[in-house]
N, CA, C and O atoms as a printed pandas DataFrame, in Angstrom:
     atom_number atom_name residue_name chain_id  residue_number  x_coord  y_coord  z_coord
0              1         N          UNK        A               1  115.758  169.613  118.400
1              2        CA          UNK        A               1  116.073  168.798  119.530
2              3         C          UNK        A               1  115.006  167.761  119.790
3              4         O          UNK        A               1  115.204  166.635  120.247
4              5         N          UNK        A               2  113.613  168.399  119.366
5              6        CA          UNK        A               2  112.600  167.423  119.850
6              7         C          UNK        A               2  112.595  166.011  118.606
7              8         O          UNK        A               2  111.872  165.071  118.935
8              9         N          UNK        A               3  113.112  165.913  117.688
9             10        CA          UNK        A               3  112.940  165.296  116.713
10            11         C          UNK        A               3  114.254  164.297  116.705
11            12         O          UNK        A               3  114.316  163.283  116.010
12            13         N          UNK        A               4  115.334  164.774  117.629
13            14        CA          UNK        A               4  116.703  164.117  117.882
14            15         C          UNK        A               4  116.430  163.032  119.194
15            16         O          UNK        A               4  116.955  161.928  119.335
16            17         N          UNK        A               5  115.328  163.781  120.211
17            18        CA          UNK        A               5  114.712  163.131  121.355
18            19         C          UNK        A               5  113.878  161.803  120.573
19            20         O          UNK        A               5  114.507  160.746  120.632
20            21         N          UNK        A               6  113.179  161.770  120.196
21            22        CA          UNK        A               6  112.485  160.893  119.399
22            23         C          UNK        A               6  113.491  159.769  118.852
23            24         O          UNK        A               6  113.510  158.624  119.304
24            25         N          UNK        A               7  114.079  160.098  118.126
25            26        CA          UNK        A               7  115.418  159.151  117.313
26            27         C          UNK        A               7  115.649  158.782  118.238
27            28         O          UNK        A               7  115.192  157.640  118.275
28            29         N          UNK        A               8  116.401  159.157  119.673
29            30        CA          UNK        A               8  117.278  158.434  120.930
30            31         C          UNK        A               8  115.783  157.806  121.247
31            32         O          UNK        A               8  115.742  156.824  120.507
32            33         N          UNK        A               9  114.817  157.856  121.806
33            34        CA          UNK        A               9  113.543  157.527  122.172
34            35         C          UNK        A               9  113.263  156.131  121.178
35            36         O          UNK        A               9  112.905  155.184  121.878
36            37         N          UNK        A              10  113.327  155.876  120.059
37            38        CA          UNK        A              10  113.293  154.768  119.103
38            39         C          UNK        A              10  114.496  153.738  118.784
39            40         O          UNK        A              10  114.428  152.606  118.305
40            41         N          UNK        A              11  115.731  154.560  119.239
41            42        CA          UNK        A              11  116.971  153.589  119.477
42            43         C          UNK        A              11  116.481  152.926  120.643
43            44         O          UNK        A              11  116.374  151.700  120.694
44            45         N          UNK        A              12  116.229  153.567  121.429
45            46        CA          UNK        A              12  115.971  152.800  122.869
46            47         C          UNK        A              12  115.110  151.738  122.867
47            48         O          UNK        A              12  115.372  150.561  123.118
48            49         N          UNK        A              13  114.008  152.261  122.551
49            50        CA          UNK        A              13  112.846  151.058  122.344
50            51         C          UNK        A              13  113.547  150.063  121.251
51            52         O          UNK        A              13  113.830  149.022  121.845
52            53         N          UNK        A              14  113.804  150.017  120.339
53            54        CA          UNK        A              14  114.518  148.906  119.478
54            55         C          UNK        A              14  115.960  147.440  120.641
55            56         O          UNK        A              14  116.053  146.223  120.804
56            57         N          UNK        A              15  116.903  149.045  121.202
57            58        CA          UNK        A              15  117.850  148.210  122.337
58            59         C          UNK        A              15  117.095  147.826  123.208
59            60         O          UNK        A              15  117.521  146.806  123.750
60            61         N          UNK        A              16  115.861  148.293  123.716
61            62        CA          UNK        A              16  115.055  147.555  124.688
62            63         C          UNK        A              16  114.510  146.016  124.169
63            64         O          UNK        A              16  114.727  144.927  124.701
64            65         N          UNK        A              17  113.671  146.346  122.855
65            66        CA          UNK        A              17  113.072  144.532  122.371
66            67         C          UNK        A              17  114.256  143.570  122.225
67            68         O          UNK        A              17  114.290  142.435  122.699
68            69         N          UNK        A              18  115.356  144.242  121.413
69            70        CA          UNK        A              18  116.193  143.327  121.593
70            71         C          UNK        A              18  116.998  142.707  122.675
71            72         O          UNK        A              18  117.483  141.668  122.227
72            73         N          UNK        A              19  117.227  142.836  123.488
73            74        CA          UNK        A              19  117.542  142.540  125.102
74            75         C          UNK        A              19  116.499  142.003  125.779
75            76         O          UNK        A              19  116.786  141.254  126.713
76            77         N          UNK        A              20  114.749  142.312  125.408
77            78        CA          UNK        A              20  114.057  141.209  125.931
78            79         C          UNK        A              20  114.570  139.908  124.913
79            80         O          UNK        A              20  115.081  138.923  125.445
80            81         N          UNK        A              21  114.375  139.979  123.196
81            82        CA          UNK        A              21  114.467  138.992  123.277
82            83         C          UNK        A              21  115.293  138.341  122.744
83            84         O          UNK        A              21  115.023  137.435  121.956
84            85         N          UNK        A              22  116.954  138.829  123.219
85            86        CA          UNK        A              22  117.781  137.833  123.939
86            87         C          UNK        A              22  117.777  136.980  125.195
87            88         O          UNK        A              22  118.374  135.975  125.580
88            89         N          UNK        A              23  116.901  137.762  125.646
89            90        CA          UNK        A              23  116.924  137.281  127.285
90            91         C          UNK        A              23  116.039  136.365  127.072
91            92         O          UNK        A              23  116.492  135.359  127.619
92            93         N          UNK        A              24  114.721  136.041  126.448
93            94        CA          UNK        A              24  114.190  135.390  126.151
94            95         C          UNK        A              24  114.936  133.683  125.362
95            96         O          UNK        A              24  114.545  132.546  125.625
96            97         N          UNK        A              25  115.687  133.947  124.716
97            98        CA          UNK        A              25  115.964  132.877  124.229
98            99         C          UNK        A              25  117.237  132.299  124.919
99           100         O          UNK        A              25  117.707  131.215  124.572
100          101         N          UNK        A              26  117.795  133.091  125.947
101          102        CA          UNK        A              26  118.850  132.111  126.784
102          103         C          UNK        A              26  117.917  131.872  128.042
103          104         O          UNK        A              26  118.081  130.894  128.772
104          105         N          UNK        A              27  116.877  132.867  128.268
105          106        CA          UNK        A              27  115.938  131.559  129.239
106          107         C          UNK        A              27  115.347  130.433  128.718
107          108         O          UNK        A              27  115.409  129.432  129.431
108          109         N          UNK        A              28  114.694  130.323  127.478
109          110        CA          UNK        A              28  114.371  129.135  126.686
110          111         C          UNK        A              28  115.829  127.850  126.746
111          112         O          UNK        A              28  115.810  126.663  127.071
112          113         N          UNK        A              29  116.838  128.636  126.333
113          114        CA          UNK        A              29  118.465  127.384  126.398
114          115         C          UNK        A              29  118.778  127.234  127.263
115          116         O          UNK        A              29  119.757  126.488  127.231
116          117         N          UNK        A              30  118.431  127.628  128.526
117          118        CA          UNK        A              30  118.685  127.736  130.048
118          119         C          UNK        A              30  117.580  126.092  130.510
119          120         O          UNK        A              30  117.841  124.970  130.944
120          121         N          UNK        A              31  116.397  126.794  130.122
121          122        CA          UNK        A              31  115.134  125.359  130.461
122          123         C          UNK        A              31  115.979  124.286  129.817
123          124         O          UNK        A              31  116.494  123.333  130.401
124          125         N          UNK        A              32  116.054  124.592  128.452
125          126        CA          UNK        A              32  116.434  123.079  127.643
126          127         C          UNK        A              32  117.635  122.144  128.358
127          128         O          UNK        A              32  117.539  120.946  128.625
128          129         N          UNK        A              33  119.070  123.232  128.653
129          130        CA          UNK        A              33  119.859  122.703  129.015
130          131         C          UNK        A              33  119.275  122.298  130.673
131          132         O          UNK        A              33  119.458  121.112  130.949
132          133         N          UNK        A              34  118.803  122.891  131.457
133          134        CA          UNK        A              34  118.424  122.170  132.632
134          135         C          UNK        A              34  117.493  121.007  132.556
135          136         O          UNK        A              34  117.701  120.083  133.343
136          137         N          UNK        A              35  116.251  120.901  131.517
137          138        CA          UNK        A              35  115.912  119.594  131.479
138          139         C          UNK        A              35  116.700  118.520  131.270
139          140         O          UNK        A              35  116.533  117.433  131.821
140          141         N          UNK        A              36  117.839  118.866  130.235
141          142        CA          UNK        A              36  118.613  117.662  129.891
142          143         C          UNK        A              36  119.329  116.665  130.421
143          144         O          UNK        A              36  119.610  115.500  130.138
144          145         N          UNK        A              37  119.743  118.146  132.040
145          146        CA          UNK        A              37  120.642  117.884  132.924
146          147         C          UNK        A              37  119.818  116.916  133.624
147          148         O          UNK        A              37  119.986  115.697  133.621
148          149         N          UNK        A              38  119.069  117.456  134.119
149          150        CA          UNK        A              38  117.965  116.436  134.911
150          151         C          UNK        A              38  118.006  114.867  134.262
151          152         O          UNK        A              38  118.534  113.830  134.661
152          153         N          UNK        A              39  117.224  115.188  133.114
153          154        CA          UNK        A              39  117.279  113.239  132.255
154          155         C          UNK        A              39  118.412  112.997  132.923
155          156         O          UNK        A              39  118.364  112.190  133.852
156          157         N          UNK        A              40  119.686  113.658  132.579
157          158        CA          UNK        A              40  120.606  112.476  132.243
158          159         C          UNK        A              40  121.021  112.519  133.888
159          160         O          UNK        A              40  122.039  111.885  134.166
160          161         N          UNK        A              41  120.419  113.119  134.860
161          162        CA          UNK        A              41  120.673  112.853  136.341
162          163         C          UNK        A              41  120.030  111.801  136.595
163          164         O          UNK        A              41  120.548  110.825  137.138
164          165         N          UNK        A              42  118.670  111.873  136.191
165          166        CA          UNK        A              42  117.797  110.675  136.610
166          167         C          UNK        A              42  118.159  109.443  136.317
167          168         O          UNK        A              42  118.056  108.443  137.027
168          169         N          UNK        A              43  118.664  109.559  135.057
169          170        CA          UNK        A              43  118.792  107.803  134.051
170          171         C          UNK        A              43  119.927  108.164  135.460
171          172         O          UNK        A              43  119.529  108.208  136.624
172          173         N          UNK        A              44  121.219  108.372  135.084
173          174        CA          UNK        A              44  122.372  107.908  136.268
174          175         C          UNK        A              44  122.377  107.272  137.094
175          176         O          UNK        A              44  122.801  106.127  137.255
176          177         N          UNK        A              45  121.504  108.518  138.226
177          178        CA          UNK        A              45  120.904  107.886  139.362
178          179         C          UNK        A              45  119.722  106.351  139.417
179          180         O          UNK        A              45  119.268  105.627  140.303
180          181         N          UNK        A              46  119.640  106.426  138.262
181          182        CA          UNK        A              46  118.026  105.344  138.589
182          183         C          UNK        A              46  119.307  103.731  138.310
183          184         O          UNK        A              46  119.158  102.627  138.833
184          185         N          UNK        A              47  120.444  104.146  137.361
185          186        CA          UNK        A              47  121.241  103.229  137.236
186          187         C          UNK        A              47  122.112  102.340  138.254
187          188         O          UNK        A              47  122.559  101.203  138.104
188          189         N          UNK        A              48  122.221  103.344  139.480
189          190        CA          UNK        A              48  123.055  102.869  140.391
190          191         C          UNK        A              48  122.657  101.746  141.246
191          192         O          UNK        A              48  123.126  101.674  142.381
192          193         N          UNK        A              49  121.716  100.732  140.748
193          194        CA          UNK        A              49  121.135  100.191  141.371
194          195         C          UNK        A              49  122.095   98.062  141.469
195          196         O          UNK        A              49  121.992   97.185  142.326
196          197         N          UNK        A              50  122.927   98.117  140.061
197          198        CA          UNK        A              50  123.603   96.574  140.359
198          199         C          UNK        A              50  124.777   97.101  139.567
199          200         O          UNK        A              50  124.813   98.248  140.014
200          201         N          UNK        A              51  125.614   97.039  138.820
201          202        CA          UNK        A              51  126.715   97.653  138.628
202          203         C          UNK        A              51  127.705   98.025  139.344
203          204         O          UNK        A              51  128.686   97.442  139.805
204          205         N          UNK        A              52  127.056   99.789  139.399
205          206        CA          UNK        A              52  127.918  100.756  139.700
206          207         C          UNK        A              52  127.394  100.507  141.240
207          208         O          UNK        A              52  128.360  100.703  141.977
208          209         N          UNK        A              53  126.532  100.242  141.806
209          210        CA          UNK        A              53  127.178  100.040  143.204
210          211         C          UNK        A              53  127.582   98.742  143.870
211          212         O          UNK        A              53  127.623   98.630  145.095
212          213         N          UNK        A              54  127.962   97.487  142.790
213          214        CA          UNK        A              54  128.857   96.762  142.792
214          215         C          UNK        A              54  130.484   97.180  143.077
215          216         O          UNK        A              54  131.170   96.779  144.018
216          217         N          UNK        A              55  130.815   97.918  142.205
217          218        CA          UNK        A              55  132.173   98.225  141.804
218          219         C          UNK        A              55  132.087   99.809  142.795
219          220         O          UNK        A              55  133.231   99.943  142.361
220          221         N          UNK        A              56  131.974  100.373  143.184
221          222        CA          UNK        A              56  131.998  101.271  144.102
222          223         C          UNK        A              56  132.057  100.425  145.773
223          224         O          UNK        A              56  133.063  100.531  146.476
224          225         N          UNK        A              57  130.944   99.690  146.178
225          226        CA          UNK        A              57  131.048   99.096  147.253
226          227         C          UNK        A              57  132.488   97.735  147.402
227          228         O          UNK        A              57  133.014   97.418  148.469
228          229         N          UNK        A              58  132.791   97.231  146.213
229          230        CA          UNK        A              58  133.697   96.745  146.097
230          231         C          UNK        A              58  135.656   97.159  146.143
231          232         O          UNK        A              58  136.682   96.593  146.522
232          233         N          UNK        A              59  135.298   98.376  145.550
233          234        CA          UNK        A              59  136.251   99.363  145.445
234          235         C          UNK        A              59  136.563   99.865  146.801
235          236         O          UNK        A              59  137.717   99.554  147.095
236          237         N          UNK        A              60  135.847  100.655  147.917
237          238        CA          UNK        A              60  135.594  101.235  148.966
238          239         C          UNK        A              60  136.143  100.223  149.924
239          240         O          UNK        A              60  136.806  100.581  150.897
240          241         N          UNK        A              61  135.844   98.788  149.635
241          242        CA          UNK        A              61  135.579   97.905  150.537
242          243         C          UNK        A              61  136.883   97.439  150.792
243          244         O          UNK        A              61  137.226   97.223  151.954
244          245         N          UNK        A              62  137.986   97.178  149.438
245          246        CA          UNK        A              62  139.630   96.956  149.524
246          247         C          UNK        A              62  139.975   98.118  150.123
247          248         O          UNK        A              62  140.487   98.000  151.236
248          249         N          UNK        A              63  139.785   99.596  149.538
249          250        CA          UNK        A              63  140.395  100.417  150.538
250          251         C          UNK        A              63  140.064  100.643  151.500
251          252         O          UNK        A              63  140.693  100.222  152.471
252          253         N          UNK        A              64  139.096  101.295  151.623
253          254        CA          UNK        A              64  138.456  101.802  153.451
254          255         C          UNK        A              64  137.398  100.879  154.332
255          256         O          UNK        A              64  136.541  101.322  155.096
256          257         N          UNK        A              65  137.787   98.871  153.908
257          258        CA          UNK        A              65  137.159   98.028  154.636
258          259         C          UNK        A              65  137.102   98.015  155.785
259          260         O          UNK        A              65  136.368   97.199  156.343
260          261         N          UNK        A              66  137.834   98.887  156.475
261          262        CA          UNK        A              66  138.323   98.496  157.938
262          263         C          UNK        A              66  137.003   99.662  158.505
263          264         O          UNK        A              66  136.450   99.662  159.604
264          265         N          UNK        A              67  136.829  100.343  157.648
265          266        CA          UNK        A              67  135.759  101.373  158.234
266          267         C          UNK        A              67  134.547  101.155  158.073
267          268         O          UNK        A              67  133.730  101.777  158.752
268          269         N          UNK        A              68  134.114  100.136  157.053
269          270        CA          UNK        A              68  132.520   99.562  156.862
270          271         C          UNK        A              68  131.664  100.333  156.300
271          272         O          UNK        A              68  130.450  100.225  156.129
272          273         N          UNK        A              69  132.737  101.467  155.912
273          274        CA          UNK        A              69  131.589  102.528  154.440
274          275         C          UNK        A              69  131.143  101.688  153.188
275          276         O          UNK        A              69  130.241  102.134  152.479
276          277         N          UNK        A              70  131.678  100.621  152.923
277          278        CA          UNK        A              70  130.653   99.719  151.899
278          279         C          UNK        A              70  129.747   98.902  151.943
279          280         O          UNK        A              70  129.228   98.378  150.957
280          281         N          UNK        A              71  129.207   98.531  154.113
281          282        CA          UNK        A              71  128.157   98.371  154.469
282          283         C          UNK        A              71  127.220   99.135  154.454
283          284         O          UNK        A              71  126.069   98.715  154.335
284          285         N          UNK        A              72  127.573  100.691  154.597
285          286        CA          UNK        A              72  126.346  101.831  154.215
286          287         C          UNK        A              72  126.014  101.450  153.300
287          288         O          UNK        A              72  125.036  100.702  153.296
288          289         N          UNK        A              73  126.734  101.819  151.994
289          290        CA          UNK        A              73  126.792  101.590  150.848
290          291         C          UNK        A              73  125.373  100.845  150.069
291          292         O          UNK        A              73  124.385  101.324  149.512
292          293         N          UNK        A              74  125.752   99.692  150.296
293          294        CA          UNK        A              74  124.655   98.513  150.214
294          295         C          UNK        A              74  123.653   98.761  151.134
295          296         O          UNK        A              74  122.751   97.926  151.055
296          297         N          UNK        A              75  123.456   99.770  152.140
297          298        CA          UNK        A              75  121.878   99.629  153.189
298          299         C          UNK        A              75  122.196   98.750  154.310
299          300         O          UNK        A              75  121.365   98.833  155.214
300          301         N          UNK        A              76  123.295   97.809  154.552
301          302        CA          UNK        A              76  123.630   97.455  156.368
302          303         C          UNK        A              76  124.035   98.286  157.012
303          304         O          UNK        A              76  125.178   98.134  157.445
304          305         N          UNK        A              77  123.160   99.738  157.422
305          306        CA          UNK        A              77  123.750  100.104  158.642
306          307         C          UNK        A              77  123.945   99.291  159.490
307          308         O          UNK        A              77  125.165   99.130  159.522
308          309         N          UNK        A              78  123.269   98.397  160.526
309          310        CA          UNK        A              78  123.673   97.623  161.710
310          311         C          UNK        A              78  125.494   97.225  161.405
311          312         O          UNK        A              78  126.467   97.581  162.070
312          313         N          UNK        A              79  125.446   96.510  160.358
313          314        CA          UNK        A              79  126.819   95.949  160.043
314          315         C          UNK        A              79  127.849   96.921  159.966
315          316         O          UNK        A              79  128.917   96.718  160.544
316          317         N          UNK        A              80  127.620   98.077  159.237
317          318        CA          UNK        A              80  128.977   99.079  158.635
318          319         C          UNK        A              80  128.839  100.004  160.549
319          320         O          UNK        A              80  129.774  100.802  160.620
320          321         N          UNK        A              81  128.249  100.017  161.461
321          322        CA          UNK        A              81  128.581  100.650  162.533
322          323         C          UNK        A              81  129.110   99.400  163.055
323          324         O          UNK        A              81  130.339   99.393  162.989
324          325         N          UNK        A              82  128.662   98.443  163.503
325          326        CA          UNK        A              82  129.367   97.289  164.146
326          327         C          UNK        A              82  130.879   97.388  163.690
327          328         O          UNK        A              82  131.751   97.415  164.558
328          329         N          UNK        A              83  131.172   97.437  162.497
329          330        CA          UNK        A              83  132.985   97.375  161.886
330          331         C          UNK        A              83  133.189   99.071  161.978
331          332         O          UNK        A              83  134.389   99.318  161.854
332          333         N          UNK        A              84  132.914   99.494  162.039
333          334        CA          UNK        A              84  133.240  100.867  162.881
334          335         C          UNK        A              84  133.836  101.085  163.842
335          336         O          UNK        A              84  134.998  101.480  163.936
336          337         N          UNK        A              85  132.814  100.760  164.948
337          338        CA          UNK        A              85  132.894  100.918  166.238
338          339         C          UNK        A              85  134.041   99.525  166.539
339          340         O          UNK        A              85  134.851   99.567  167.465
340          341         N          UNK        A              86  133.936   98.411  165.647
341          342        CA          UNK        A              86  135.038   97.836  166.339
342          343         C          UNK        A              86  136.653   98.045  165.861
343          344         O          UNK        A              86  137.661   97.814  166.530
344          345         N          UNK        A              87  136.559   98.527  164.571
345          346        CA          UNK        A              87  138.127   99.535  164.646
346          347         C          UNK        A              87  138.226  100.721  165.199
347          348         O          UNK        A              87  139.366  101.188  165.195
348          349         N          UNK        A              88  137.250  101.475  165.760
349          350        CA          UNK        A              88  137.741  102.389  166.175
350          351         C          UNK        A              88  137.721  102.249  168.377
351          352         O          UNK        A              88  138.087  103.057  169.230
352          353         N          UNK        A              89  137.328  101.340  168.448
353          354        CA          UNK        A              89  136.896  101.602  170.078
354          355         C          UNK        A              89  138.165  100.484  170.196
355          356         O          UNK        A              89  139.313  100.658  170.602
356          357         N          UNK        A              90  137.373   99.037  169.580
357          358        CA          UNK        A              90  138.284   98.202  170.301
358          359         C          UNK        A              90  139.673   97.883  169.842
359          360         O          UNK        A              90  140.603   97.329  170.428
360          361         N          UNK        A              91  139.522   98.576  168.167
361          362        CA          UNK        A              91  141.335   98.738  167.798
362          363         C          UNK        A              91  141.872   99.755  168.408
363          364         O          UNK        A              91  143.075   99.577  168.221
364          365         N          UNK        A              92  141.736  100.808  169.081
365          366        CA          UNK        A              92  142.175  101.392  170.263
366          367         C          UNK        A              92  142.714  100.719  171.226
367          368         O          UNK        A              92  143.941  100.758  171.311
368          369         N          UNK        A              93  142.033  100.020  172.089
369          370        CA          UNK        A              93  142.713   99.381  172.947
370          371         C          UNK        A              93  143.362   98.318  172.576
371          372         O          UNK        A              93  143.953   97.804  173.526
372          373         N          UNK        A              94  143.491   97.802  171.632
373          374        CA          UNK        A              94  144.046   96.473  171.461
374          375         C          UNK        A              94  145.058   97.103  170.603
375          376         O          UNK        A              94  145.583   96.243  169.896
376          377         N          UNK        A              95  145.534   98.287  170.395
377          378        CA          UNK        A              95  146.899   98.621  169.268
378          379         C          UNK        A              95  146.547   98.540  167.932
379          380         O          UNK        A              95  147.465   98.562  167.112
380          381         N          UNK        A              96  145.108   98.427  167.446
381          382        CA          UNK        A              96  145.100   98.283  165.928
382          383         C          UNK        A              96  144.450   96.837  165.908
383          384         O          UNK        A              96  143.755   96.555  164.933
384          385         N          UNK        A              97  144.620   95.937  166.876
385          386        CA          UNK        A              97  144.474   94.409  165.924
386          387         C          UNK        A              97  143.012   94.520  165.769
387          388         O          UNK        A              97  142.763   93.637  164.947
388          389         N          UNK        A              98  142.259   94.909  165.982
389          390        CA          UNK        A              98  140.773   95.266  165.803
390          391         C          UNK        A              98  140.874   95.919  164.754
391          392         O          UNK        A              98  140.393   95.195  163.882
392          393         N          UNK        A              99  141.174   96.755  164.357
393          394        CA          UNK        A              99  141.273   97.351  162.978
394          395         C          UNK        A              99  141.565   96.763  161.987
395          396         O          UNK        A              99  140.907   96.902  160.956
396          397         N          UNK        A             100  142.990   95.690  162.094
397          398        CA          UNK        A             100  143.560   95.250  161.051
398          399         C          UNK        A             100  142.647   93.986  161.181
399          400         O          UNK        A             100  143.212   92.982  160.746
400          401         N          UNK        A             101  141.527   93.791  161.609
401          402        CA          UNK        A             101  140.794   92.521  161.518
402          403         C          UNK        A             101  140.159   92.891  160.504
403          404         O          UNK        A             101  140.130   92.420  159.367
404          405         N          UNK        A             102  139.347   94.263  161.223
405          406        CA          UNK        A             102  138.195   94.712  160.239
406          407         C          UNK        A             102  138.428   94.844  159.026
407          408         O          UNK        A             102  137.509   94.764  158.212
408          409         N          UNK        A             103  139.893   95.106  158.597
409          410        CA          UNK        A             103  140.485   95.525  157.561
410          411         C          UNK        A             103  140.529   94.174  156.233
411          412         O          UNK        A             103  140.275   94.236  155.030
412          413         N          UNK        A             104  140.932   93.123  157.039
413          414        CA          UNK        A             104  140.949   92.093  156.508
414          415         C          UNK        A             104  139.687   91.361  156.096
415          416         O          UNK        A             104  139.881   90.533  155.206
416          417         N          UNK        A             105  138.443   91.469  156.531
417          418        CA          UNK        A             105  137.379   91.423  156.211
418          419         C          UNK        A             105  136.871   92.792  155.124
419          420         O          UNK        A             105  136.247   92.533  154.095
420          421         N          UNK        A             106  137.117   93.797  155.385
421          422        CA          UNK        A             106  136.691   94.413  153.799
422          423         C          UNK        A             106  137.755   94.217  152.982
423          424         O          UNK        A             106  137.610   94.720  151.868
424          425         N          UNK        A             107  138.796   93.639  153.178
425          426        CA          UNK        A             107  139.317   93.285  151.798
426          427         C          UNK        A             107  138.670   91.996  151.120
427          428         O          UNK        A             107  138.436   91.810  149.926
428          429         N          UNK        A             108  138.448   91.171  152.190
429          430        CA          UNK        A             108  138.324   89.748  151.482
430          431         C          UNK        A             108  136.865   90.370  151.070
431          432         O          UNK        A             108  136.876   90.467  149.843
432          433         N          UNK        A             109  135.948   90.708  151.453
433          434        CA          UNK        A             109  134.502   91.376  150.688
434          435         C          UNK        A             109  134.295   91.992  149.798
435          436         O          UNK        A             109  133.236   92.058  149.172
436          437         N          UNK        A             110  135.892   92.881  149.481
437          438        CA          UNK        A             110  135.668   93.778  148.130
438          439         C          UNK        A             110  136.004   92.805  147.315
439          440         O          UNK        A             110  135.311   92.779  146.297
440          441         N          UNK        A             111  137.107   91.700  147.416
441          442        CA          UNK        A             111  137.332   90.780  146.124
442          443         C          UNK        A             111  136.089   90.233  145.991
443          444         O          UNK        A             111  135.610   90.293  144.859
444          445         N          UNK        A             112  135.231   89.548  147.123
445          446        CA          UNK        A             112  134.288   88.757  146.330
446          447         C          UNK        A             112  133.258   89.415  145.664
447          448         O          UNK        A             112  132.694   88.795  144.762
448          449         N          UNK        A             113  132.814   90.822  145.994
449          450        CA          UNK        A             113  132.074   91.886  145.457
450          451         C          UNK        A             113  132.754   92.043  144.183
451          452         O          UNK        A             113  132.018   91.836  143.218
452          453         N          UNK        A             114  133.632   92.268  143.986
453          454        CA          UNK        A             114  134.428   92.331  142.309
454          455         C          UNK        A             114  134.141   90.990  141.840
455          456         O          UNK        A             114  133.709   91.030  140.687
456          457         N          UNK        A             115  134.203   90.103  142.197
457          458        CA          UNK        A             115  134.362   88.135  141.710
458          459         C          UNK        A             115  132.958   88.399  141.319
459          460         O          UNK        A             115  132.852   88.732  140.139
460          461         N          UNK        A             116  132.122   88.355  141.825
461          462        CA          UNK        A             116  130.839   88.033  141.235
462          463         C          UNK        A             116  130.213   88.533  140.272
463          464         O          UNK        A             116  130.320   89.747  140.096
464          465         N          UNK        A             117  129.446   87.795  139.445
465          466        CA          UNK        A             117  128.595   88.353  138.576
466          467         C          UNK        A             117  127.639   89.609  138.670
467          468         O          UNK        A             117  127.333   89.879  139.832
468          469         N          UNK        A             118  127.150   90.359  137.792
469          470        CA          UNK        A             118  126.176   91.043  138.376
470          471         C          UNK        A             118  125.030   90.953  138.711
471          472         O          UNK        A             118  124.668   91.905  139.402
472          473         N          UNK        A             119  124.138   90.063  138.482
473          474        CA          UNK        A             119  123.348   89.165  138.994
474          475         C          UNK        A             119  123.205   88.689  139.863
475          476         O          UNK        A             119  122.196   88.832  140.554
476          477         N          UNK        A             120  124.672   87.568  140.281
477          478        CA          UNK        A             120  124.571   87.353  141.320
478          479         C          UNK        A             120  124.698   88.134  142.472
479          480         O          UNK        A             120  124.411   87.803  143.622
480          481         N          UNK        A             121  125.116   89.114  142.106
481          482        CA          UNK        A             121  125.604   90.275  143.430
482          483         C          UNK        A             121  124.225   91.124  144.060
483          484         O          UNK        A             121  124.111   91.565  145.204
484          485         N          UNK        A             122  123.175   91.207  142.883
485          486        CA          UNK        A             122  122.376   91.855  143.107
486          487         C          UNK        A             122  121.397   90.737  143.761
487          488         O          UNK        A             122  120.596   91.039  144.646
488          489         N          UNK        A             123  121.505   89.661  143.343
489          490        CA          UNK        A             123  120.558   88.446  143.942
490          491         C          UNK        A             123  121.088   88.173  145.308
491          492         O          UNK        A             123  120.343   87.635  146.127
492          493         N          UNK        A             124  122.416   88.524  145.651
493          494        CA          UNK        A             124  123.340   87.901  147.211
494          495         C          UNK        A             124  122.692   89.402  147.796
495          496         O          UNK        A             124  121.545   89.597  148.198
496          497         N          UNK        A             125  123.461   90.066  147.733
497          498        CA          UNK        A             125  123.306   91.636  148.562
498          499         C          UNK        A             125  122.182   92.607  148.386
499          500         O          UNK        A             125  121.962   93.439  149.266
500          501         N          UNK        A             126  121.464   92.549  147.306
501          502        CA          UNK        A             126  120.152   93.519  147.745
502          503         C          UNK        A             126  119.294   93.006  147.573
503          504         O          UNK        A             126  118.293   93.464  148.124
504          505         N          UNK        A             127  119.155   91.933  146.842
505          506        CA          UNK        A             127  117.460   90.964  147.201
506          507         C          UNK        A             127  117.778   90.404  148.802
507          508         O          UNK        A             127  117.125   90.764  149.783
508          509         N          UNK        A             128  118.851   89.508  148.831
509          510        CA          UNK        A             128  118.837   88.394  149.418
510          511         C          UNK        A             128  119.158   88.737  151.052
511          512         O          UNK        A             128  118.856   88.042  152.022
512          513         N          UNK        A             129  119.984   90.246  151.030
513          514        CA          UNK        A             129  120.198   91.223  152.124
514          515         C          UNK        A             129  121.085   89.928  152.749
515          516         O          UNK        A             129  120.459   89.109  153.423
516          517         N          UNK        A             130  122.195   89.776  152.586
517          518        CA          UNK        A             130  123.240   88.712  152.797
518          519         C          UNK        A             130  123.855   89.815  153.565
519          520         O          UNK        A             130  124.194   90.715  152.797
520          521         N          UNK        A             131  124.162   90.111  154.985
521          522        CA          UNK        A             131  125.028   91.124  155.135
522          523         C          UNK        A             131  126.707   90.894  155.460
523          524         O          UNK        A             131  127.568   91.757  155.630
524          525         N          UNK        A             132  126.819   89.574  155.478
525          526        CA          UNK        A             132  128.459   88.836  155.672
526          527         C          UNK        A             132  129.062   88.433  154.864
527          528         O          UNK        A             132  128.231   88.175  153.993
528          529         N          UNK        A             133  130.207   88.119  154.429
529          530        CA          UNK        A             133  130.798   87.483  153.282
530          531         C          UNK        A             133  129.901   86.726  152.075
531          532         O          UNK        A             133  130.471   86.201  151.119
């Protein structure tokens, strides 16, 4: 029995190293794949800077202009609460025509946000902090 104890005693230790080092090498593919994730978060994010938040603030701006989420967007808070507050307070009392104003102004803003170059968009709206048409 004592010599059968031993054998189970040496299976064990063997199923033991091996389970460290599995565990070992999906924490190693675990790091790798989380660094990678990261890079390719960072490049993304570091990208969103004339482009993609061209065509996002442009996009936002035909549909949900009337709400001034593509003044956040770009960094005019003052502006995207001003078209806020005036579809929601004073298109209240007025039946909407406050709304459908505001509305009409982020449409005409998302076309010219789509119309422009990317250059120029980044030279009008985040150098130049143009916050109106």
């Amino acid at each position: 029995m004592s010599e059968e104890n031993k054998d189970f005693g040496d299976k064990a230790e063997d199923a033991f190293d091996n389970a460290k080092e599995s565990a070992n090498e999906f924490s190693e593919n675990a790091k790798k794949t989380a660094d990678e994730f990261t890079a390719g978060a960072r490049e993304a994010f570091s990208g969103a800077g004339g482009e993609n938040k061209k065509m996002l603030a442009g996009i936002i701006a035909i549909i949900l202009g009337c709400l001034g989420i593509h003044k956040f967007i770009l960094g005019y808070q003052k502006e995207g609460i001003i078209m806020l507050a005036v579809t929601l307070v004073i298109g209240f009392f007025t039946c909407g025509i406050g709304a459908s104003a505001m509305g009409i102004i982020g449409l005409i803003e998302g076309i010219i946000y789509l119309t422009k170059s990317d250059e120029e968009f980044y030279n009008t709206y985040q150098v130049g902090r143009k916050p109106w048409f």
